[in-house]
C-alpha positions in Angstrom: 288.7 201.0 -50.2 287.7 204.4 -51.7 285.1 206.5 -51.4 284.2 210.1 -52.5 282.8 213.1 -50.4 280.9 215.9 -52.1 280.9 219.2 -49.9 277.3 220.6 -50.3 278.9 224.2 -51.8 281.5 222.9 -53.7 281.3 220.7 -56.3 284.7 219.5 -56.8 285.0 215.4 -55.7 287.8 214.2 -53.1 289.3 210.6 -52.6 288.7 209.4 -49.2 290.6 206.6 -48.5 291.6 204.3 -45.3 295.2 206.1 -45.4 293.7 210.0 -45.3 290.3 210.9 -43.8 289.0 214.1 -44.7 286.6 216.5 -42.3 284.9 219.6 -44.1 284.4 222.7 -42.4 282.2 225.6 -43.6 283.9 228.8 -44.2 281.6 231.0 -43.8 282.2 232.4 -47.2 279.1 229.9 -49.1 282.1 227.4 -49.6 283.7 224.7 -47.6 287.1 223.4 -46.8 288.2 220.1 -46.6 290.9 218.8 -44.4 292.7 215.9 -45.2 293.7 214.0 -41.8 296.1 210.6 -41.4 294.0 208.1 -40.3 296.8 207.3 -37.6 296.2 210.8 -36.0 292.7 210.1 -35.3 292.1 208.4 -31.8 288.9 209.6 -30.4 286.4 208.9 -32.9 287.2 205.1 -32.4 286.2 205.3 -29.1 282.5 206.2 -30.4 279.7 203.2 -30.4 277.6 202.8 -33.0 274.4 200.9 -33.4 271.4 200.0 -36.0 268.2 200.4 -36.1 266.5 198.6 -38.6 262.8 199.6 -39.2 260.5 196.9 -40.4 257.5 198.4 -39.1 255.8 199.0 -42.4 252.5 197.8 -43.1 253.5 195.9 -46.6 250.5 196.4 -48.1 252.3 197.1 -51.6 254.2 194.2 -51.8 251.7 192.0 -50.5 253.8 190.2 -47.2 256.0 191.6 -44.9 259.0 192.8 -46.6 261.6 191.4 -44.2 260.9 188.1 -45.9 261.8 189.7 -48.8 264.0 186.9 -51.1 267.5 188.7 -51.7 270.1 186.6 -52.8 269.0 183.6 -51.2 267.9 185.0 -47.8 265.6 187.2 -46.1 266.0 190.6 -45.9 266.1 191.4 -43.3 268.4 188.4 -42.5 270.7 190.4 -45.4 271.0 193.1 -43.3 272.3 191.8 -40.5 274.3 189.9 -42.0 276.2 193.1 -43.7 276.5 194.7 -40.4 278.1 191.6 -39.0 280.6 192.1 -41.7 281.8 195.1 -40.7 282.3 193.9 -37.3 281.7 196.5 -35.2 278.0 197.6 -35.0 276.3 196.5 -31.8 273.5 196.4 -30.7 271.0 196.4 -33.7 267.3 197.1 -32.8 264.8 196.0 -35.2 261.6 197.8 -35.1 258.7 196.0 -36.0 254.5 196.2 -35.5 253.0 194.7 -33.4 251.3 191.7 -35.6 254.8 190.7 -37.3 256.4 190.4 -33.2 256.3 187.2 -32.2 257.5 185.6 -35.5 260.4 188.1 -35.5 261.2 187.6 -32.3 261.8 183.8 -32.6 264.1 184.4 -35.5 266.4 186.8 -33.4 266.4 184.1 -30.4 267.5 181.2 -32.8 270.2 183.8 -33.9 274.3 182.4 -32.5 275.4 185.9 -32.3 273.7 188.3 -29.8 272.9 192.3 -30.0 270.0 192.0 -32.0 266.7 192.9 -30.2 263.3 193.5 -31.3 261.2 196.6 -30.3 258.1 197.0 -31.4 256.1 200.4 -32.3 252.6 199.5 -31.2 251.2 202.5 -33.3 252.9 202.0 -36.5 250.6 203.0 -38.6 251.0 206.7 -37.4 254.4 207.1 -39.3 257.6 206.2 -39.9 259.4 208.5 -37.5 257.9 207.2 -34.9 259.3 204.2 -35.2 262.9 206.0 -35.1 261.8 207.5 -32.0 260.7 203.4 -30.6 264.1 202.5 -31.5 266.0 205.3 -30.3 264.5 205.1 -27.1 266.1 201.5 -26.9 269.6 202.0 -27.6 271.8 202.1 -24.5 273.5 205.4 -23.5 276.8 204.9 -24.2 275.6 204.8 -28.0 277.2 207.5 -29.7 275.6 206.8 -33.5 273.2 204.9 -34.9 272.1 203.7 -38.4 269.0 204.4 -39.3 268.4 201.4 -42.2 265.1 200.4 -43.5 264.5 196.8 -44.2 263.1 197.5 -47.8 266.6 199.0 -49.0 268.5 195.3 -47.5 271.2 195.3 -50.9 273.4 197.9 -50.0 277.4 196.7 -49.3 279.6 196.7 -46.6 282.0 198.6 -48.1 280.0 201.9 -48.5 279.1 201.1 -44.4 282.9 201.7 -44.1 283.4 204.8 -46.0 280.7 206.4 -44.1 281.7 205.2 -40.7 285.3 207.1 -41.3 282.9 210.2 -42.0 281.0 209.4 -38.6 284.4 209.0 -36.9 285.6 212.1 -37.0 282.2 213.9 -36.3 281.3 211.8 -33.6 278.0 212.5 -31.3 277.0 215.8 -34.0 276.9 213.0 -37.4 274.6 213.3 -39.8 275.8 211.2 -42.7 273.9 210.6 -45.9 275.4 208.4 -48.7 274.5 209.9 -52.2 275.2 208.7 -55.6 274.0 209.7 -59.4 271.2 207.5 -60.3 272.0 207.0 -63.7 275.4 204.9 -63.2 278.7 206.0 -63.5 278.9 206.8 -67.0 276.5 209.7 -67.1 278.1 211.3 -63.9 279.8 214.0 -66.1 279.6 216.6 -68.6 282.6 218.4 -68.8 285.5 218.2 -66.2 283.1 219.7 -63.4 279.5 219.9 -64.0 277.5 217.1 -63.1 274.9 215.4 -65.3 272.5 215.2 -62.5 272.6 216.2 -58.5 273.8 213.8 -56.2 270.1 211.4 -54.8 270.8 210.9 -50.6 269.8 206.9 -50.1 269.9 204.8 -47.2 271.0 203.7 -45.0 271.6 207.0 -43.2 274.1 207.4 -39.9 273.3 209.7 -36.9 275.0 211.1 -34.0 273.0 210.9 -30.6 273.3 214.9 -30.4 270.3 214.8 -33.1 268.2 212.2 -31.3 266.0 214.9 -29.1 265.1 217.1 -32.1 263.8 213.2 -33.4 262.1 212.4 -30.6 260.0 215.9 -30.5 259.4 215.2 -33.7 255.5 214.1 -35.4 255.4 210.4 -35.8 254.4 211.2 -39.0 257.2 214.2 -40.0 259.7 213.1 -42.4 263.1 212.5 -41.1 264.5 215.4 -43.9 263.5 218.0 -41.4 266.4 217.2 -39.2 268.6 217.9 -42.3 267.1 221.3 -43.1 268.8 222.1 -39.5 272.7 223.5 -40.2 272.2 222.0 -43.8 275.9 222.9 -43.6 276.9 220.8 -41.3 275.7 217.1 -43.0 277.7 215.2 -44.7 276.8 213.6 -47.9 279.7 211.1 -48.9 279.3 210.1 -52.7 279.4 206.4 -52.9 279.8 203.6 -55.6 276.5 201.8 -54.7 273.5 202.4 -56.7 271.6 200.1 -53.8 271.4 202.9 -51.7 268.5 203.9 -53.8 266.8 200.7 -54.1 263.3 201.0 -52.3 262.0 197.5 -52.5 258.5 198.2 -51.5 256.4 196.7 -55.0 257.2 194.0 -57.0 257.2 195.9 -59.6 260.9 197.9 -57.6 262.1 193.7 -57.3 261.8 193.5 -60.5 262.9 196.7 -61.8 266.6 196.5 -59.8 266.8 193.0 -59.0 266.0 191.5 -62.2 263.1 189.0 -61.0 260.0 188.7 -59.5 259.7 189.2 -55.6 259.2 186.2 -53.8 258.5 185.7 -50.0 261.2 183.5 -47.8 259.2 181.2 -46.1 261.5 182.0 -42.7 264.1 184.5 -41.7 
């Protein structure tokens, strides 16, 4: 498993890999440093717990039904989701926020669920903005929650594997994370011109990972304020860890974004 880390000054590209985890540090100089750490030296950072919330607050007007009944691959998607979290096995609890007409159908698929950890919140005034559903389902999470996903239900494709390569990020930052995955939305073969310079800046996706240190400056946020005006704060100090997954930047929120990255048109599960 391999991912790559773009420093935000730099713009040379590191491997990361499950043998050498790298942390960057700011200089002070405009430019960064990046130190590359064996995995097997790292203890605390395992020790952190990290949790999801899922938002699936949204009003759906676009698409036309709610889009955690979205049909990806055969399931819901918000049912997709889970799912990929459960694949990486250690992601507990996850909080789905919803409004408060889409509860009680949402609720009865989480009881009929055989695993436990997922619990439904629900933002009463979801209407007033997205961040204020963060701020519902950060209020949720226990204490001893160190991290938590932030992952909305209409971007339900990305893989499991780019939820590892961050969580090695978030594991050595701990409480203070702020980890965005990024890619080039073109596709691979348009990444480059020239050994260095980049066709095209790295575009931040979803889902995004973030240490509880952050959660008061989210919860004295506007419900309304985007969630980018955390990351204007020490700019320096988030990571944005390049990643082979152009479904970090798949907003599924018309059919016409179904049918534009999955190839067909949207159609509604009848059921989580």
């Amino acid at each position: 498993m391999k991912g790559l880390l773009r420093t935000r000054n730099c713009p040379r590209l590191l491997t990361l890999s499950t043998a050498c985890w790298r942390l960057s540090e700011n200089t002070g100089c405009g430019s960064k440093i990046v130190l590359l750490i064996p995995a097997s030296l790292v203890a605390m950072s395992d020790s952190i717990k990290v949790a999801c919330v899922v938002l699936a607050a949204g009003q759906s007007r676009r698409m036309g039904f709610p889009k955690a009944l979205l049909e990806v691959d055969g399931q819901a998607a918000l049912s997709v989701i889970v799912e990929t979290l459960r694949a990486i096995g250690t992601i507990e609890p996850i909080h789905v926020v919803v409004a408060s007409k889409d509860a009680g159908w949402i609720r009865e698929w989480a009881c009929s669920r055989e695993d436990v950890g997922v619990q439904i919140e629900v933002n009463a005034r979801s209407e007033d903005g997205r961040t204020g559903s963060i701020q519902v389902g950060l209020d949720s999470l226990p204490p001893e929650i160190g991290a938590t996903w932030i992952w909305p239900v209409d971007t339900p494709c990305v893989s499991a594997k780019t939820l590892t390569t961050l969580l090695q990020i978030a594991k050595l930052r701990g409480r203070e994370s702020r980890v965005v995955p990024a890619t080039w939305s073109r596709g691979a073969e348009t990444r480059r011109l020239g050994a260095e310079r980049p066709v095209e800046p790295l575009r931040g996706g979803h889902p995004i990972l973030i240490g509880s240190h952050w959660w008061p400056q989210i919860q004295g946020m506007d419900p309304d304020q985007p969630l980018r005006d955390l990351f204007a704060i020490e700019p320096d100090k988030v990571d944005r860890v390049e990643v082979d997954d152009p479904a970090i930047l798949w907003n599924l929120n018309t059919p016409g974004d179904v049918e534009r990255h999955l190839g067909k048109p949207a159609a509604r599960m009848d059921r989580l």
